[in-house]
N, C-alpha and C positions, 0 to 999 in steps of 0.2 A: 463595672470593671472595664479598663483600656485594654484592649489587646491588639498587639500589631499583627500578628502573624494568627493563621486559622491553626486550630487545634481541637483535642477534647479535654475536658476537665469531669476527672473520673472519680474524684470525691467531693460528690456532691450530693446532697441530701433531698427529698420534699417532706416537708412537713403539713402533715391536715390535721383538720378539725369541722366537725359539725356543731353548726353553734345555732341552738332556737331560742333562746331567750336570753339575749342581746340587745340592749337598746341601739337604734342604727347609726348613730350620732358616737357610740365608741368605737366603732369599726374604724372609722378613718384614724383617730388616734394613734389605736393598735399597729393599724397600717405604718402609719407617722415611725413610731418607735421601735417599729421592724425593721422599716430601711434604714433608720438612724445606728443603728445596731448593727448594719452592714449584711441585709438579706439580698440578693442578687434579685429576687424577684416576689413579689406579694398581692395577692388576689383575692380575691372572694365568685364566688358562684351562686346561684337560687337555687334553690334543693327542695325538695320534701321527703321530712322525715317520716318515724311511724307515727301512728293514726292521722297520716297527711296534715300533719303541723309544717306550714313555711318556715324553712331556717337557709342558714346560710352557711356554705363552706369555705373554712379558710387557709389556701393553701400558699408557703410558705417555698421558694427555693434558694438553700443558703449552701455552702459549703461545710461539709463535715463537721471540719472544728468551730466552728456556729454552733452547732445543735442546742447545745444547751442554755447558751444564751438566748434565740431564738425561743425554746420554749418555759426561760423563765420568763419571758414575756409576757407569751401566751395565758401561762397557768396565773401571773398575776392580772394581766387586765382584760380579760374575758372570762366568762360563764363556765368554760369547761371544767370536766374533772380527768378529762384523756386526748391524749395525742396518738397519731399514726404518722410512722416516718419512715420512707424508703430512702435505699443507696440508688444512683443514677448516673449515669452520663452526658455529658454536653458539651453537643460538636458547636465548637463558635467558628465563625468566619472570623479573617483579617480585618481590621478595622485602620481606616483614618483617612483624615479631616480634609476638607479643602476649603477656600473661599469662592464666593461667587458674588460678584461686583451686581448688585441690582439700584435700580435710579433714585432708592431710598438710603440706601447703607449695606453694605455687607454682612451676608450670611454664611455660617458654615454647615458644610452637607458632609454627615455619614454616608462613608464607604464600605459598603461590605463586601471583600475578599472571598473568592474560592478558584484555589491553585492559581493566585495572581493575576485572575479576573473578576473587575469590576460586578458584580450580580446583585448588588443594593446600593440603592442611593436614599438617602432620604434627607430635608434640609432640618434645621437644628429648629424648632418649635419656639421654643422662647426666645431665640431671635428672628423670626416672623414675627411672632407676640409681637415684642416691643418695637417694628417699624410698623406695626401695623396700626399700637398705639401712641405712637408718635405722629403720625402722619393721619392719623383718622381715615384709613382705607380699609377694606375687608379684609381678613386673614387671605381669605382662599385667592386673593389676588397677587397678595407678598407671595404665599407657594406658587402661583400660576407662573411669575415671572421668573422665579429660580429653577423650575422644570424647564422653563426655557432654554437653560444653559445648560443641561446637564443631557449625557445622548445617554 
């Protein structure tokens, strides 16, 4: 979600799940077709359940009127037979974009706002990626040079 100005968004949901017997190779799927769906945010954790079986939990942060889409998902492409889902809130910072001219090509850096101070920066990843694979140089060096520009 783009947001210019910092706010809270007060209907918001999380949705979990404890999942043990999962093969691990559908998780990223599920993942896949969660954000496609338009989840705000999707995770997984390592857990041990009872009789200390390794499983995994999968937690879900979408907006309200989601929910149910969200867990026709879930109920169709994982193991489970139950969902747990709270109400929440979430303060977002201001957001937006700038360029910054680096000796490969230009990248854009997220700004995060609070009360119309700068307090996050961070540069856009997949365009590091791609100068990084263009130009056959290390990632952390694409980042190195755009820290540069940024106070």
């Amino acid at each position: 979600m783009q947001h210019g100005q910092e706010h809270t968004d007060h209907d918001m949901i999380k949705i979990e799940v404890n999942l043990d017997d999962i093969p691990g190779e559908w998780l990223g799927h599920v993942m896949d077709l969660l954000f496609q769906s338009g989840a705000n945010d999707v995770f997984y954790i390592p857990i041990y359940m009872k009789k200390n079986r390794p499983g995994t939990m999968l937690q879900v942060l979408c907006e309200n009127k989601k929910k149910s889409e969200m867990m026709n998902i879930i109920f169709r492409e994982t193991t489970t037979l139950g969902v747990r889902y709270y109400p929440l809130s979430v303060n977002r910072l201001g957001r937006k974009f700038r360029k910054v001219e680096t000796p490969w090509g230009t990248v854009s850096v997220k700004e995060g706002l609070m009360q119309g101070e700068i307090v996050q920066q961070a540069p856009e990843f997949s365009d590091c990626k791609a100068i990084s694979e263009q130009y056959g140089i290390p990632l952390k060096l694409v980042f190195q040079e755009v820290w540069k520009h940024l106070k």
